[in-house]
N, C-alpha and C positions, 0 to 999 in steps of 0.2 A: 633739742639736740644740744650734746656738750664735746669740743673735741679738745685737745691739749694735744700743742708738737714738745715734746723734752730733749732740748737739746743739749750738748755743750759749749758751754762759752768761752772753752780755753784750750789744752792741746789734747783733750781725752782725760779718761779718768778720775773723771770729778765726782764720781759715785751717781752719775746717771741710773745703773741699776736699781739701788734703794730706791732713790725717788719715782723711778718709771712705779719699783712695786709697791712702794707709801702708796700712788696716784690710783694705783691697778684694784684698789678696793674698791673704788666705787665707778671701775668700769665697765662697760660690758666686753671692749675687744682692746687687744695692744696691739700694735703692728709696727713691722721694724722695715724700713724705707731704705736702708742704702746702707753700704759695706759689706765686709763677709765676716769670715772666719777669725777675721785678725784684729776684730775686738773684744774685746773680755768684761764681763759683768758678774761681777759676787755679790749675791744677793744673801745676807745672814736671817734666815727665820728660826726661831728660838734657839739663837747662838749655833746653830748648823748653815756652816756656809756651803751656800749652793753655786757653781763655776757655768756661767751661761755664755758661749761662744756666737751663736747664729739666733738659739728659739729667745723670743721677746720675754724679757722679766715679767710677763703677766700668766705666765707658765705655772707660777708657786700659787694661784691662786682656781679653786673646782670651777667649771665653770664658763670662763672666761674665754671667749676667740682669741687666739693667737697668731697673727698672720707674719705672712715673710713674703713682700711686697715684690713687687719685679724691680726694684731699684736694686735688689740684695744680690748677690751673686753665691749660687750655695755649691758648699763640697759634700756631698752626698754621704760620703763618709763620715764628717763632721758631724753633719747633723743626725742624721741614722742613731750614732754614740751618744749623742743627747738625748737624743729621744728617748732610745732603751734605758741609759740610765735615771732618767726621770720617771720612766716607770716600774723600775727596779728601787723606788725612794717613794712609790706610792702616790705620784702626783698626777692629776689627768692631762694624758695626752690626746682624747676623741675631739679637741675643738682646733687642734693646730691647723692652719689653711698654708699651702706652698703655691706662690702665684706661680701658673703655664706659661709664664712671660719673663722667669729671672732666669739671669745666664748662669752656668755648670761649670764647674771649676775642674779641669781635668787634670792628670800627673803631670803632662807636660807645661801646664800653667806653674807650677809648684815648680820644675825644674828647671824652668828657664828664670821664675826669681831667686833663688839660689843663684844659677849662673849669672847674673846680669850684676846682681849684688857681690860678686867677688869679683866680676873684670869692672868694677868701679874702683875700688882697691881705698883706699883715703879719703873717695868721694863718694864712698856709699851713702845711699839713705838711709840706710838704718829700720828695711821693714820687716815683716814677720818672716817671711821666706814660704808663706800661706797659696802664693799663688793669685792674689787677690788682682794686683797693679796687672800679670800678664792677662787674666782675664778680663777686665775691664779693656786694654787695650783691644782683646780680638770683638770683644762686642762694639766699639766704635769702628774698629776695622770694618764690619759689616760678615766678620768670620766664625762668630761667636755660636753656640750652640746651648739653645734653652732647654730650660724642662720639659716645654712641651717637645721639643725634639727627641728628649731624651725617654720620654712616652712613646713613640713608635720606633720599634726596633732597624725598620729599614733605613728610614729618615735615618737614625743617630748611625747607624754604619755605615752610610753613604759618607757624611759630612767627617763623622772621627776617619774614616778613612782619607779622606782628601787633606785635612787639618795635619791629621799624624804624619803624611809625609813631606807635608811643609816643615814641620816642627823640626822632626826627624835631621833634615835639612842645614838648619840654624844649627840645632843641637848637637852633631857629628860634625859639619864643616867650620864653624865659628868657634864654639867651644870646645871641640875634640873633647866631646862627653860621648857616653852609651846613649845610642836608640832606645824609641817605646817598640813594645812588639805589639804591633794593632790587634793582636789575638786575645793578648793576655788581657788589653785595655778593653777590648769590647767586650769579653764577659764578665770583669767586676763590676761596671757600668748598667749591663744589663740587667744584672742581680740587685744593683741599689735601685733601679728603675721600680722593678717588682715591687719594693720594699715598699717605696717614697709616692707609689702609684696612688693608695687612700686618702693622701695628703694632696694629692695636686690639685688643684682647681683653678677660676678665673678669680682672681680674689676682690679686684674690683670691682664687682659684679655683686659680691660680699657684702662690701662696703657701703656701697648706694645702698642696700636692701639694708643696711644697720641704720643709716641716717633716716632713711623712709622710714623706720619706726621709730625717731628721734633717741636712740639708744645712742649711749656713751663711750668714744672712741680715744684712743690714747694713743700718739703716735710717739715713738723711740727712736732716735739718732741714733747712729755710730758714731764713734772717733768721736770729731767736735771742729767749731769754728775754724780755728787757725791751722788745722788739718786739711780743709777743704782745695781741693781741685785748683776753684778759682781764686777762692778768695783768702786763703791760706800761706805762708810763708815756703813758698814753691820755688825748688823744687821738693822741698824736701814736707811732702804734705802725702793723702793717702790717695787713693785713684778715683773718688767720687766723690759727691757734693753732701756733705755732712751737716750743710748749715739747713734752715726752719724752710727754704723754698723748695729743698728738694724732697717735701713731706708730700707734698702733689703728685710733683711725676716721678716718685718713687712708688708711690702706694696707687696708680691712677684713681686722685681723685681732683674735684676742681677746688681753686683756693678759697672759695666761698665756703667751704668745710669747716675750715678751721676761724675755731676762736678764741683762744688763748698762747702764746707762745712763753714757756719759762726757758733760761737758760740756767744749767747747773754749775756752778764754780764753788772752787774748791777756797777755800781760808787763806790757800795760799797757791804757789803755782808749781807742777810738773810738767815732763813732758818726757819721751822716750825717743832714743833714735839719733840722728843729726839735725843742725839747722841751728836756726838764730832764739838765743832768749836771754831776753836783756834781763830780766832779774836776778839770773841763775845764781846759785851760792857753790863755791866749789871748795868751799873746805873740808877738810876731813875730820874735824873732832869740833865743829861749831855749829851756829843753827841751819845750816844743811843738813849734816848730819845725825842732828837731832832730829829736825821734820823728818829725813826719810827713814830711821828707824822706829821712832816715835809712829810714825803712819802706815809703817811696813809698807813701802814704796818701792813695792817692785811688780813686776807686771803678771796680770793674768793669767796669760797666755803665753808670755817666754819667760818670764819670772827674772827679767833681767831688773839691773837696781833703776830705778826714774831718777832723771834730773832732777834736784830742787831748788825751790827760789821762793823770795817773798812774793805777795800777793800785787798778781799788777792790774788794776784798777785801771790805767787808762787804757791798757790792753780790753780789757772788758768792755770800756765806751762804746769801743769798735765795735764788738761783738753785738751789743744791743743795737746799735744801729744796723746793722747787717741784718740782723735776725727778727726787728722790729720787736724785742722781745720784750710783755709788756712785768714780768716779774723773773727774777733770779730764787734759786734754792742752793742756798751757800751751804755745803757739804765740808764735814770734817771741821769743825771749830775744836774741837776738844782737842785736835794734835796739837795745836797751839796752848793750852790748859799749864803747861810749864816750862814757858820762853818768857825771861825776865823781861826782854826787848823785843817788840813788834814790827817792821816796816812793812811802808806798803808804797808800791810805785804810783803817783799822783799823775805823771808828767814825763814828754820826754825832751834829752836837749842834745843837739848836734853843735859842737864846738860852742856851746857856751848858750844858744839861743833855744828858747823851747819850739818846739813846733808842735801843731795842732792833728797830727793823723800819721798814721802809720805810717813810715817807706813802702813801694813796693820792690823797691831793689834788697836783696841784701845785702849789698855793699856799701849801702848808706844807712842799711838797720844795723851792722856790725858797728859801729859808729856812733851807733846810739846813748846816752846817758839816762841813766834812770833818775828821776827825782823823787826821794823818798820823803816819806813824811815817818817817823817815829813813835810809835805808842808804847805805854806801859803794861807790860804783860798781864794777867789777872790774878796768876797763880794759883788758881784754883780749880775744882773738879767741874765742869758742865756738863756731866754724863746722864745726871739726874733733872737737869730744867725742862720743865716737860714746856713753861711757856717763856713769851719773852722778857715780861717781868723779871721771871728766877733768873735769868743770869747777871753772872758779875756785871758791875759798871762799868768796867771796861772793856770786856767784851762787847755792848752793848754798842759803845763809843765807837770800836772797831767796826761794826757792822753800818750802822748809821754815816761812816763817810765814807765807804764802800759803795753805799748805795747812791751816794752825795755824787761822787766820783763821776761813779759809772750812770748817772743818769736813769735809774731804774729802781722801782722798790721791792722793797723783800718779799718775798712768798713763804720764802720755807728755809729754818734753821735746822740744819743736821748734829746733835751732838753724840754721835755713836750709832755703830754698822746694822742696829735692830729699829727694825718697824717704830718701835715706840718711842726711840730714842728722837722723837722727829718734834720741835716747835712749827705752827702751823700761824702762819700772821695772815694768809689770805688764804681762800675755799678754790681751789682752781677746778675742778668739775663735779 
């Protein structure tokens, strides 16, 4: 048995995808544990880039189980549109598994984040308007309605009946919006039922029967660390638990499964939305500017521009300790390829003194100082270093107190968005 959680070790985006489908060669299953719709993954196979919202990047490869865990919360729509155009691009879609056990994301979950994100007004969070946060909320509520609900037609019009005129409710007296009409919502519902009906199963059920034949599993985060729920830069984080623990009770399996955890970070740092980041760079024609057009830094799924900032390194600490993550795959080294000057956050200090761990207030992380440390850029191409020898010395240098830093060793160098563009310092399954 071989399994790998791939998470992120910083605010999303770190090119999780590539590496999930580097990993996905020599898998037998992928399976994605938590979030929905409102993460994004471009995977580039022979320079055609493929846009993966909900199905697991082990999707590009004949073959493979693809699960979608009960941690995930799926828009039936969403995925539906994946699917057919995955198979409309010639890819197999006969092994995708939909756990009976994730919650369903309905119009009025999408309509009440819209609503909820404009009567915030200055103090939005900054999320997709996906729908995701209000469905997560009705699943701890104990109101939530799964797939397998959405499998027997009675079942799902009992409860969309009872839900919609709660919603309804909210939605006409609070926000002096338009009603759902539970007619119109119970037959498109119905329709994607039929659809998604080949696709449903118990997926953990799946999963024991893959490790009983010591076959190779691959599990996929959403979002990333400093997004998470708990442990995250809250409020302004996503609505579920992104980090390497919720690869258990997102996918029902036991934590004896897992045995390897990498986290993916990026060369340097983004992030999308509101909230705290102390490395941020907010100029407009310097190396901000440069990283986020140099890296085309803009989002997925809403294609808005990302925050950018140097690489924060003790940010990362945290994250390996969190995540117990026993190697990193530093993604995107190349955007950095023509930045004279390097920093990288080592440390952080409030009025003058460093201190050893994150705040969890933001009001003492706004507060924050970054301590950087300076490198000399390489100036040169890393597109082509297929190992770690081939690259510049100073790239090199850059990676090695990265790893010094953050207390964790390298697995995997990314110099460019193709499969092969990948240096490979450790075998992870």
């Amino acid at each position: 048995m071989s399994s790998v959680v791939v998470i992120g070790a910083q605010w999303g985006d770190e090119g999780k995808g590539k590496i999930v489908d580097y990993l996905a060669q020599k898998a037998d299953a992928v399976v994605r544990y938590s979030g929905g719709s409102n993460a994004g993954h471009t995977v580039v196979v022979n320079d055609v880039p493929y846009k993966l919202r909900l199905l697991p990047s082990g999707i590009l490869y004949h073959g493979k189980m693809c699960v979608l865990g009960n941690g995930v919360v799926i828009n039936p729509g969403v995925v539906l549109q994946e699917i057919k155009e995955m198979h409309d691009k010639g890819v197999d879609i006969s092994r995708i598994a939909i756990s009976d056990r994730a919650h369903v994301v309905l119009p009025y979950h999408q309509k009440l984040d819209v609503l909820q994100e404009e009567a915030l007004g200055d103090k939005k969070i900054g999320t997709t308007r996906g729908g995701i946060g209000p469905c997560y909320m009705d699943k701890v509520a104990r109101v939530g309605i799964r797939v397998c609900d959405l499998m027997d037609p009675e079942v799902f019009a009992e409860k969309l009946k009872a839900n919609l005129a709660a919603k309804n409710e909210i939605i006409t007296k609070i926000y002096g919006a338009e009603p759902f009409d539970y007619e119109t919502v119970l037959k498109e519902y119905l329709g994607y039922a039929e659809e998604l009906r080949p696709y449903v199963t118990d997926t953990g059920v799946i999963l024991d029967e893959l490790f009983e034949k010591d076959k190779k599993v691959l599990f996929e985060g959403a979002q990333a660390t400093f997004l998470d729920i708990d442990h995250g830069t809250y409020p302004y984080v996503t609505s579920s638990n992104p980090t390497a623990g919720n690869a258990c009770v997102g996918s029902g399996i036991g934590p004896r499964f897992i045995d390897h955890v990498v986290g993916v970070v990026k060369a340097y740092t983004t992030r999308v939305g509101a909230g705290p980041f102390v490395t941020e760079l907010l100029d407009t024609d310097g190396p901000g500017h440069q990283i986020r057009e140099t890296g085309h830094e803009y989002g997925t799924v809403t294609g808005r521009p990302r925050r950018c900032g140097w690489l924060d390194a003790f940010m990362l600490r945290y994250s390996v300790r969190l995540n117990s993550l026993d190697s990193i795959a530093v993604t995107r080294l190349d955007v950095l390829d023509q930045m004279k000057k390097i920093k990288m956050c080592v440390g952080y200090k409030i009025d003058g003194v460093e201190i050893k761990q994150i705040p969890a207030s933001l009001k003492t992380l706004g507060k924050v100082e970054p301590v950087y440390e300076e490198f000399n850029g390489w100036m040169c191409d890393t597109t082509k270093c297929r190992k770690f020898e081939d690259l510049p010395e100073g790239a090199k240098k850059y990676l090695r107190r990265l790893s010094e830093v953050a207390g964790v060793e390298l697995g995997i160098v990314s110099v460019g968005p193709n499969r092969e563009q990948t240096i490979v310092l450790k075998e992870l399954i």
